[in-house]
C-alpha positions, 0 to 999 in steps of 0.5 A: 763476429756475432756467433761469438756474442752470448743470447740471453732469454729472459722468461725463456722456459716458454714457447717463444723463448725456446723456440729462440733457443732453438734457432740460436742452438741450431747456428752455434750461439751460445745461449743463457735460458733465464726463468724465475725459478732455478728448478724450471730454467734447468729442466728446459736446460736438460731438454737441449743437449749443449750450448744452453745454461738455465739461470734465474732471469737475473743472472742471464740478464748479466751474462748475455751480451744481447738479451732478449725478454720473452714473457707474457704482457702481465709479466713484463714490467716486474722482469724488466724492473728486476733486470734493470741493473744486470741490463745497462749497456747492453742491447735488449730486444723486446718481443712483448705483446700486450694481449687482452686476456680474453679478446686476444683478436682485438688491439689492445695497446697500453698507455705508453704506446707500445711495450717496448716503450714500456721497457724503454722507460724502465731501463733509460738511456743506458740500456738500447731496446729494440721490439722484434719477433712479435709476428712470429709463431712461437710453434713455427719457432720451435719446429724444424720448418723453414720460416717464411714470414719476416721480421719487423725490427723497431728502435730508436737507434739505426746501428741497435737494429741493425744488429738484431736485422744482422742476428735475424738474417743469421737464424735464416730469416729476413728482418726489416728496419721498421723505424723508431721505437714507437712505430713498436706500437704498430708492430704490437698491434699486428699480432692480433690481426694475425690471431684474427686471421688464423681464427676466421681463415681456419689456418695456423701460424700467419705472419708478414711478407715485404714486398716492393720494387727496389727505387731506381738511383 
């Protein structure tokens, strides 16, 4: 049964990451908060009131069956490289959006073609890693409303994003297959047009919508 499988955050003392928690809580999975510090990852801990344990990033790592990495582009790298051991096997799902610091409304993709290519790298063949979640407002997240946009979910492997489709439709949601993992970059990107969006059109918490008539047999 998915509701069985154990949700590691790593970074998850942030927006994105409790907001997850949130979703997660709400559906009865268990959920492990990582954070870099003991001292942050318990007081997040203390504002749920069950189903959450705060650990070092490390130890979340070890504990989730599937793990989600939930921090800011600059931090990306080190958490991954730090994890890496606590990682092999397991599914890991990237929600990594390399933002310009100060033009966050421009694409700003790096070198190797997207952040979860990043993450792939890092971690090799052992460890699956599939991008979602980067067109989702974190706010949106961890409010109480009922979240229309939908999910893109990007991987090398059908059966990986099947899974994370599978846990997105769990939280209410719609995820979609949104092929390889290199089609992340595609994803990435979107995150600043929404935030260009949002800023031009004077509105809050844009996301996507698939729409299409289903192919006749």
């Amino acid at each position: 049964m998915l509701r069985e499988k154990k949700i590691s955050l790593l970074g998850g003392t942030g927006d994105l990451g409790t907001g997850l928690a949130s979703r997660f809580i709400k559906e009865g999975y268990k959920v492990f908060i990582g954070s870099r510090t003991l001292k942050k990852a318990k007081k997040i801990e203390k504002t749920f009131r069950s189903s959450v344990e705060g650990m070092l990033n490390q130890d979340a790592a070890y504990y989730g069956d599937i793990v989600f990495l939930t921090v800011p582009f600059v931090h990306q790298r080190r958490v991954v490289e730090e994890c890496k051991n606590e990682l092999k096997g397991k599914l890991f799902i990237d929600t990594t959006v390399p933002l310009h610091p100060k033009k966050a409304g421009t694409v700003h993709l790096p070198k190797e073609g997207s952040a979860a290519q990043i993450s792939q790298a890092i971690l090799g063949d052992e460890v699956s890693v599939v991008s979602a979640f980067q067109n989702v407002s974190a706010e949106l997240l961890k409010s109480q409303e009922q979240i229309h946009c939908d999910v893109l979910v990007c991987g090398n492997k059908k059966d990986s994003r099947q899974i994370v489709i599978d846990l997105i439709d769990s939280i209410g949601m719609k995820g979609w297959h949104a092929g390889m993992l290199a089609n992340s970059a595609a994803v990435e990107a979107i995150t600043s047009v929404l935030i260009s969006i949002n800023k031009h059109h004077s509105i809050f918490h844009s996301g996507i919508k698939v729409t299409g008539l289903k192919t006749k047999n």
